[in-house]
C-alpha positions in Angstrom: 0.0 0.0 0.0 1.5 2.9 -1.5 1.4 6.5 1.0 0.0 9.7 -0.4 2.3 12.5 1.3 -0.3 14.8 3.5 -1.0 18.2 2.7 -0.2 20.9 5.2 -3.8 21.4 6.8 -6.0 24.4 5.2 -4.8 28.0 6.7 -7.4 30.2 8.4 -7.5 33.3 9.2 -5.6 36.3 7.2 -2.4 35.1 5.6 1.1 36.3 7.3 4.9 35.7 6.5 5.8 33.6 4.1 2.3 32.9 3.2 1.9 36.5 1.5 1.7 35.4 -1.9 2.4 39.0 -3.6 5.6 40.4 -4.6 5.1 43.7 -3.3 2.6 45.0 -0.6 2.0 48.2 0.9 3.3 48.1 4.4 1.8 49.9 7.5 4.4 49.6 10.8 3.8 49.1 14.2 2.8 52.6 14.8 0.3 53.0 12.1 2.4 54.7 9.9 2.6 54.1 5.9 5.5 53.0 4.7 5.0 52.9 1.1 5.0 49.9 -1.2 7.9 47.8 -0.7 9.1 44.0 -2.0 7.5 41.4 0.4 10.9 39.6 1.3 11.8 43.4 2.4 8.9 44.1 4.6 9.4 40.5 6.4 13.0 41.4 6.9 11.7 44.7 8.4 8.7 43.3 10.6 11.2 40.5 11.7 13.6 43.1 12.8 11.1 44.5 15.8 9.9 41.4 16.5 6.5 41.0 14.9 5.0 38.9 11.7 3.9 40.8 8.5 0.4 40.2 8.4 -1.4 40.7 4.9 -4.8 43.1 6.3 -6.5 44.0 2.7 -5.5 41.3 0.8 -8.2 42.7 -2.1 -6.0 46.2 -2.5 -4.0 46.5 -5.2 -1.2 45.9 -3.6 -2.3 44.2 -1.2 -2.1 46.1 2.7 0.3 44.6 5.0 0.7 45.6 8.5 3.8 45.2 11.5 1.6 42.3 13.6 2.4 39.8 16.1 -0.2 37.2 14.2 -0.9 35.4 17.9 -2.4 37.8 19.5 -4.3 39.2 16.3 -6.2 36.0 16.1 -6.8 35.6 19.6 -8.7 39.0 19.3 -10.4 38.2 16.3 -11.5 35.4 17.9 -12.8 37.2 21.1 -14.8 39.6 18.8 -16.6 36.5 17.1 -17.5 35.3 20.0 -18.6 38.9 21.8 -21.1 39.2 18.1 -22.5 35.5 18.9 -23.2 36.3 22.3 -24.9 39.3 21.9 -27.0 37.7 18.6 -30.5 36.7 19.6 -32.1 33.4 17.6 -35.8 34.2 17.2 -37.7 31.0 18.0 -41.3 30.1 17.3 -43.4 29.1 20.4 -46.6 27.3 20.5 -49.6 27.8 22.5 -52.6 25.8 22.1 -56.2 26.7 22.6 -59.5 25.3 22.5 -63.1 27.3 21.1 -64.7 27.0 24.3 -61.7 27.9 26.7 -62.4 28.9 30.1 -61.8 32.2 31.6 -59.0 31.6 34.1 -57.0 29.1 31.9 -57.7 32.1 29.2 -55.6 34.3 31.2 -53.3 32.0 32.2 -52.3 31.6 28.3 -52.0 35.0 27.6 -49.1 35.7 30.4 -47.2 33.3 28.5 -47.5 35.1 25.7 -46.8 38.6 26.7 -43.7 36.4 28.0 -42.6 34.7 24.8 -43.5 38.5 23.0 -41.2 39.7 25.6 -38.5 37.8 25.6 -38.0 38.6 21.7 -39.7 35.4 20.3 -42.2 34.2 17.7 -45.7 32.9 18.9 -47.9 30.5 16.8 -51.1 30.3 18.4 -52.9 27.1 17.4 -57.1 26.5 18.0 -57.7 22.6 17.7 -61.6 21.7 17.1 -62.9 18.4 18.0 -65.9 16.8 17.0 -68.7 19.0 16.4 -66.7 21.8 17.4 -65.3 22.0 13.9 -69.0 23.2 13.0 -68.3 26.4 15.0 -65.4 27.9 13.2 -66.6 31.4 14.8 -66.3 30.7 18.1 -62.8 29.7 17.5 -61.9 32.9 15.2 -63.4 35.1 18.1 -61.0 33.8 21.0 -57.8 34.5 18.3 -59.4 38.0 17.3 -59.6 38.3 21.3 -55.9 37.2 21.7 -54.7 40.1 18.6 -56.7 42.9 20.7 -55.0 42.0 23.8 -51.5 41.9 22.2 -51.7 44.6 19.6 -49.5 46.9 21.6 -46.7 44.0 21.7 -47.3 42.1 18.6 -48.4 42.1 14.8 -50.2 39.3 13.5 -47.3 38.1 10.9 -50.1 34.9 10.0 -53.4 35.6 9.9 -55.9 33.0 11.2 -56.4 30.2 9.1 -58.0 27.1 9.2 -55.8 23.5 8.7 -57.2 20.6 8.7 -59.0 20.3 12.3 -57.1 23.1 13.7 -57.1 26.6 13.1 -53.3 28.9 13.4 -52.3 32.3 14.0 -48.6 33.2 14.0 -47.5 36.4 16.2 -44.2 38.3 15.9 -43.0 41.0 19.0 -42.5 44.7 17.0 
């Protein structure tokens, strides 16, 4: 059995050193000064000299921007300010509620604070009416209890789904504004 020699493993993240893959770059230093365009071998020499990598920043430009890094510490920061942005990111998720046409007042009430609650915390709420039996004769009585649920959120939600019937149930989707 005859061995393939292994690549070296894909590189992420912005390419540095020896990986720059123009002949000439326009060079930034430590300080934030602009040193001009220079040959890449020269700029490595130069960032090698204080003790940092050349890092390639805009590798679109033409040339291609280059700055004095130390390429350790700019990925561990990058990497802290991915992970800052997909803390702060909320996922919007759709909650369910069910219903019945002939709910009762108490358990009524008891539905709604959980969805002010699932309005409030930033998420979706699909509000489903399921009709059994003869029930299904008295689509009204259903459509009245989800007009009653839109009047009592319209100050936190917008119906995104109007009601509509499917099959034996009937839905209505919410979304917080």
């Amino acid at each position: 059995m005859t061995r393939r020699p292994m690549s070296p493993p894909p590189m992420t993240g912005p390419r540095f050193n020896e990986f720059i893959q123009s002949p000439k770059v326009r060079v930034i230093d430590e300080n934030g000064e602009n040193l001009g365009v220079m040959y890449t071998r020269e700029a490595i020499e130069q960032a090698a000299s204080v003790g940092l990598d050349l890092v390639e920043i805009s590798p679109n430009a033409d040339p291609p921007v280059a700055k004095f890094l130390d390429i350790g510490r700019f990925k561990y920061e990058a990497q802290k300010k991915a992970n800052e942005q997909r803390k702060k990111q909320k996922t919007q998720e759709i909650k369910e509620i069910k219903l019945r046409p002939n709910i009762d007042d108490h358990d009524y009430q008891t539905k709604m604070k959980k969805v002010v609650e699932f309005l409030g915390e930033g998420d979706k709420v699909k509000i489903t009416m399921r009709f059994r039996g003869r029930e299904m004769a008295h689509g009204q009585l259903g459509m009245a209890v989800l007009e009653r649920v839109a009047d009592e959120t319209a100050e936190l939600a917008k119906i995104e789904a109007r009601p509509r019937m499917e099959g034996r149930q009937m839905l209505m989707v919410l979304a917080p504004k």
